[in-house]
C-alpha positions as CSV (number, residue, x, y, z in Angstrom):
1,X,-14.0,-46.1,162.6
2,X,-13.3,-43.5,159.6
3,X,-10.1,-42.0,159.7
4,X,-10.2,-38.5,157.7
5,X,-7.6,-36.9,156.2
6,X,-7.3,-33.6,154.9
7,X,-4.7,-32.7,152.5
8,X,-6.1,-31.1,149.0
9,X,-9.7,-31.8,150.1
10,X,-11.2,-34.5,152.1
11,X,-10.3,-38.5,151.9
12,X,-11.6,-40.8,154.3
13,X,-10.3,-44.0,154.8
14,X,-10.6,-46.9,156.9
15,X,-14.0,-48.7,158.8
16,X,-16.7,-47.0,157.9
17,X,-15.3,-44.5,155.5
18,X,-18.2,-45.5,152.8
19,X,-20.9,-44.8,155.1
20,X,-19.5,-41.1,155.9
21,X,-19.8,-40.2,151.9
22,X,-23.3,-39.4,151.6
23,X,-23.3,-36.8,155.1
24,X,-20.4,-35.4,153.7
25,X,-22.1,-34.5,150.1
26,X,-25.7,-34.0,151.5
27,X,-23.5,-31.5,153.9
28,X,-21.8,-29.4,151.1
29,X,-24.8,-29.4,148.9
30,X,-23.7,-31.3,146.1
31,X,-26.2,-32.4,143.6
32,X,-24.4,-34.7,141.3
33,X,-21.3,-37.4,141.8
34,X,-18.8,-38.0,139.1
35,X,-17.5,-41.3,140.8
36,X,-14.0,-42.2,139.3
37,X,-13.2,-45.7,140.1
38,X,-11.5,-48.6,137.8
39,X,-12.8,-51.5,136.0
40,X,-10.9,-54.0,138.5
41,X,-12.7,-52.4,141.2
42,X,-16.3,-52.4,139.0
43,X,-15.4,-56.0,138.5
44,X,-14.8,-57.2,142.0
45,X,-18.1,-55.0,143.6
46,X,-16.0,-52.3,145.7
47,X,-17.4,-49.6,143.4
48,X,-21.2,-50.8,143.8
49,X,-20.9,-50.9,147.4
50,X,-20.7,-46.5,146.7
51,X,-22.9,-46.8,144.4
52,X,-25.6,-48.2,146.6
53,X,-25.4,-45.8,149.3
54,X,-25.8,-43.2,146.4
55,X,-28.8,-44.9,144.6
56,X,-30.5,-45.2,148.5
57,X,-29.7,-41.6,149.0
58,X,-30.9,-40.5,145.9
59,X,-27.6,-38.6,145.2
60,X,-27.1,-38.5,141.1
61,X,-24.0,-40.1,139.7
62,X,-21.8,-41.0,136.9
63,X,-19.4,-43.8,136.7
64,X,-16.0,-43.1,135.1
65,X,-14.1,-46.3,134.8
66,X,-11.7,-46.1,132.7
67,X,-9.1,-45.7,134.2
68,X,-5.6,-47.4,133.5
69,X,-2.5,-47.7,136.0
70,X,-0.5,-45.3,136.2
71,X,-2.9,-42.7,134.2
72,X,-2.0,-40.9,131.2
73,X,-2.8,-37.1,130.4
74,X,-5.3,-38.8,127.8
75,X,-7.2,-40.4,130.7
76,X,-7.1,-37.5,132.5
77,X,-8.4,-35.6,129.4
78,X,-11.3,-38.0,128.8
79,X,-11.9,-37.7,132.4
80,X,-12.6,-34.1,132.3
81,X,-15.0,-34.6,129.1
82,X,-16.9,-37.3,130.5
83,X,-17.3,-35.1,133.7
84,X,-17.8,-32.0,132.0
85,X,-21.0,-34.1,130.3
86,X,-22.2,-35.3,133.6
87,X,-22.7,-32.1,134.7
88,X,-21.2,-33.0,138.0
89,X,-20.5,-30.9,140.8
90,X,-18.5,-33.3,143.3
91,X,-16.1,-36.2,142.2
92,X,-15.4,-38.9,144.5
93,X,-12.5,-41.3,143.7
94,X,-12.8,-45.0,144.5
95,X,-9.9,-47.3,144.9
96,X,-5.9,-46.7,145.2
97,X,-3.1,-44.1,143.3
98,X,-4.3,-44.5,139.9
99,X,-8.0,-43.7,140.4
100,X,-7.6,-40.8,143.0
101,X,-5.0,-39.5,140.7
102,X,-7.0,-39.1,138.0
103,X,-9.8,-37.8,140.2
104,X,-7.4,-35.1,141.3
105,X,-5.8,-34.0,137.5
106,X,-10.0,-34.0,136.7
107,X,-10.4,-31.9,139.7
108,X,-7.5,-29.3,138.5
109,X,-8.7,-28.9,135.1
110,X,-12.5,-28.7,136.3
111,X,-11.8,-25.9,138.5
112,X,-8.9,-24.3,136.8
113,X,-10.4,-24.3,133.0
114,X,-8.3,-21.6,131.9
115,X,-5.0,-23.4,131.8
């Protein structure tokens, strides 16, 4: 079973917590996923597993791998490009610190652009 936890926004983890993605953006309306994962997790078919349930829900997406351990500002920076160019509306972090780290400083910039 899911386990959700609420801090900043929403993070499920736990059983299950894949499948509970797609109710949760179909719920908030979101049109577009900017899906920030790393190229170990690319590489060993955790991120595909999201992608999947995306592609069969026909939720839009854009993969931003590039993330490095123990991210940079730079990363972050590129980040918020590559997202800005997606045209996303949601970003959904797969995998550990480094990749929902990122996903957050994204997240700050994205909704705070005047800083």
């Amino acid at each position: 079973m899911a386990i959700k936890f609420v801090l900043n926004e929403t993070s499920y983890f736990g059983n299950g917590a894949r499948e509970t993605l797609v109710g949760e953006i179909q719920q908030r309306g979101f049109q577009k996923v900017f899906l920030v994962s790393d190229k170990a997790l690319v590489e060993a078919g955790v991120t595909a597993k999201v992608e999947e349930l995306l592609k069969k829900a026909k939720i839009k997406y854009t993969l931003y791998d590039k993330i490095k351990p123990n991210p940079t500002i730079k990363n972050v920076k590129d980040g918020v490009t590559s997202c800005k160019r997606a045209k996303a509306d949601v970003i959904v972090a797969v995998g550990g610190g480094s990749s929902i780290d990122t996903a957050k400083g994204i997240s700050i910039v994205m909704t705070n652009p005047e800083r």
